[in-house]
C-alpha positions in Angstrom: -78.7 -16.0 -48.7 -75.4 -15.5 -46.7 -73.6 -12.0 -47.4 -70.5 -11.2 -46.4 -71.6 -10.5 -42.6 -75.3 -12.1 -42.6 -77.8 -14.8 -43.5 -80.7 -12.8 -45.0 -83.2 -16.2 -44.6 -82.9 -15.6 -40.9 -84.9 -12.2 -41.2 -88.0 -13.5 -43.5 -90.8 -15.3 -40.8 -93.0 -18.1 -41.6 -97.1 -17.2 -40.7 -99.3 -20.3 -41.1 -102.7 -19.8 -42.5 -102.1 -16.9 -44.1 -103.7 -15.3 -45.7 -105.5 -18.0 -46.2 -105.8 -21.8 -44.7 -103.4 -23.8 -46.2 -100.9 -20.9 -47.2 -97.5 -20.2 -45.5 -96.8 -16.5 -45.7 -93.4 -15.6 -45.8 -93.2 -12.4 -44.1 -90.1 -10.1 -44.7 -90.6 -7.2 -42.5 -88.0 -8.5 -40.0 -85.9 -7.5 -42.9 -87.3 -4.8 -43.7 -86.9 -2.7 -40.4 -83.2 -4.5 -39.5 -81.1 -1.3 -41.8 -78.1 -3.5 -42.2 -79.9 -6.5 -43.9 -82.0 -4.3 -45.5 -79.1 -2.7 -47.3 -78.0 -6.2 -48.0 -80.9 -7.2 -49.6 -81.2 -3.9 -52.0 -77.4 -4.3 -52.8 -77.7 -7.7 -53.9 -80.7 -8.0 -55.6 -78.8 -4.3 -57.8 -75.8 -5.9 -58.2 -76.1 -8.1 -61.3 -78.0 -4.9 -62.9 -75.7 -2.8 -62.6 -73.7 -0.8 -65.8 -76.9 -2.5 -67.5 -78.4 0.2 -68.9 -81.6 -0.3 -66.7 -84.0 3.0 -67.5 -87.0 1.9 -64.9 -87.4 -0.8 -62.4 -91.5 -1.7 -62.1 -92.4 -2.9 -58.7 -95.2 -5.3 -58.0 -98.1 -4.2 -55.4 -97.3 -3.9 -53.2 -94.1 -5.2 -51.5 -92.5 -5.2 -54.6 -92.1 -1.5 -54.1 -90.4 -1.2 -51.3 -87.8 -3.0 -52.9 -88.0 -1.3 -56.5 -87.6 2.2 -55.2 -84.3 1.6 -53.3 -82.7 -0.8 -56.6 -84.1 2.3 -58.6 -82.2 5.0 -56.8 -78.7 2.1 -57.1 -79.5 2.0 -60.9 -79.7 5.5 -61.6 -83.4 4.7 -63.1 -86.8 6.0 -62.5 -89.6 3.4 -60.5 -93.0 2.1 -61.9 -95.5 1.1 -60.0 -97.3 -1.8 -60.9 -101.0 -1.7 -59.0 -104.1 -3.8 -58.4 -107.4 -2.8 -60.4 -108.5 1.0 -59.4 -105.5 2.2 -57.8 -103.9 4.8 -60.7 -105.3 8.2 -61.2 -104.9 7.8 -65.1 -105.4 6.5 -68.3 -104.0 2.9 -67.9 -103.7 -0.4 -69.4 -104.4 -3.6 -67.6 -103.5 -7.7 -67.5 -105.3 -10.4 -65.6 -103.6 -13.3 -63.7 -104.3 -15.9 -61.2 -103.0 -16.0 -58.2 -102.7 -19.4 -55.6 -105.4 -18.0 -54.3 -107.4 -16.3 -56.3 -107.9 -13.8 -59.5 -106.7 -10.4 -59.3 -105.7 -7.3 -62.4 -103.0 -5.2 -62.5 -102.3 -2.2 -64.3 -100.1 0.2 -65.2 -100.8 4.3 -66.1 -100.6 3.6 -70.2 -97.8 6.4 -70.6 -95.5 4.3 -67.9 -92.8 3.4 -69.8 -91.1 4.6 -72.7 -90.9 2.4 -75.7 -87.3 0.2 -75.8 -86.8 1.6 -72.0 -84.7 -1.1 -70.0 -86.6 -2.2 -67.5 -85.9 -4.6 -64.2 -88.8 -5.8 -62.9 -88.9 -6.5 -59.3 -91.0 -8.2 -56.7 -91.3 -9.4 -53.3 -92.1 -13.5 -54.1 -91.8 -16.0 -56.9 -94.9 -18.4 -56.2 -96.6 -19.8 -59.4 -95.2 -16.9 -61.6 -98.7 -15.3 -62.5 -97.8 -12.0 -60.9 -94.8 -11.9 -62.5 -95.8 -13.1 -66.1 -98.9 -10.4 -65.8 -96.4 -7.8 -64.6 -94.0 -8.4 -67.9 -97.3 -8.3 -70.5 -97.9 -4.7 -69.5 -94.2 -4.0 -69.7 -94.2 -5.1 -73.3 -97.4 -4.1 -74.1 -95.9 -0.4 -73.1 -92.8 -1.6 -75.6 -90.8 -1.8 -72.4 -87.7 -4.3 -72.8 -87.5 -7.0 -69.6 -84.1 -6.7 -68.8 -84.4 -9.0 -65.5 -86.9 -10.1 -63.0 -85.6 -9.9 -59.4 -87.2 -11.2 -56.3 -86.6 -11.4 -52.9 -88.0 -14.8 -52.3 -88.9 -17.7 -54.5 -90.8 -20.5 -53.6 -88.9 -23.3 -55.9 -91.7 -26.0 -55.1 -94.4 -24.0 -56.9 -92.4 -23.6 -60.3 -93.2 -20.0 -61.0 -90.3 -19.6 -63.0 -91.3 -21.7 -65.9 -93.8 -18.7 -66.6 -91.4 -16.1 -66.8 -90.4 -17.5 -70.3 -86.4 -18.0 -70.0 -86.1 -14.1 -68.7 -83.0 -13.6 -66.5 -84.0 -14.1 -63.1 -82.3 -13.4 -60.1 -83.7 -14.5 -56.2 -81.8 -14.4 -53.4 -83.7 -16.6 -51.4 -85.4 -20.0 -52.3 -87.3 -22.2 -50.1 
């Protein structure tokens, strides 16, 4: 994506075989320690959310949170993290999904969000849309209203929006 002043796609690195043969990782770090694109990033994936009413924004394991927190603090709302199998202290609920390369669980602390909050959800990539489709059963299954699903990326070729069942979806980036 092209702000203003920069081309965001000309932070994110390709990494062949990662992390496995056959995959191409798109790494976004680049991004991540350049402050200016950085900033762009968290400003336009907030934009469209903003004056929306958004209570929480869940972030995806684990990329997806360092976006979520920054978009949280623009929003005025309070961050969820959504975590692999074993990683929350509490009481928590789960959903299983599979992944291009593999299965995985993620859960969420059962007292996460409050019924009818707003909630964005964000994440790093749209692949397949398994992540993401996991990631919005435990948000309704916690009576949390999907407001939007952002991404950073989105990998148009794999078709992952199709699971994300019509839900307003922005990405600033598509490959």
């Amino acid at each position: 994506m092209k702000t203003a002043t920069m081309d965001l796609s000309s932070y994110i690195k390709d990494v062949p075989d990662f992390p496995k043969k056959g995959i191409v990782f798109k790494d976004m770090t680049p991004l991540l320690a350049d402050a200016a694109a950085f900033a762009a990033a968290i400003d336009c994936l907030s934009e469209p959310f903003i004056g929306k009413g958004i209570n929480i924004v869940a972030g995806i394991e684990s990329r997806g949170f360092l976006l979520a927190t920054p978009i949280a603090y623009r929003l005025n709302a309070g961050v969820v993290p959504l975590r692999k199998k074993g990683k929350l202290p509490r009481q928590t609920i789960s959903a299983n999904y599979v992944l291009e390369y593999g299965e995985e669980t993620m859960e969420a602390h059962a007292d996460a969000i409050r019924p009818d909050s707003r909630v964005l959800l964000v994440d790093d990539v749209l692949a397949t849309g398994g992540t993401a489709e996991a990631a919005c059963r435990l948000i309704e299954k916690l009576r949390g209203k999907i407001e939007g699903v952002a991404f950073l990326m989105e990998l148009k070729f794999l078709n992952g929006r199709r699971k994300l069942d019509g839900r307003p979806i922005r990405s600033l980036l598509s490959y």
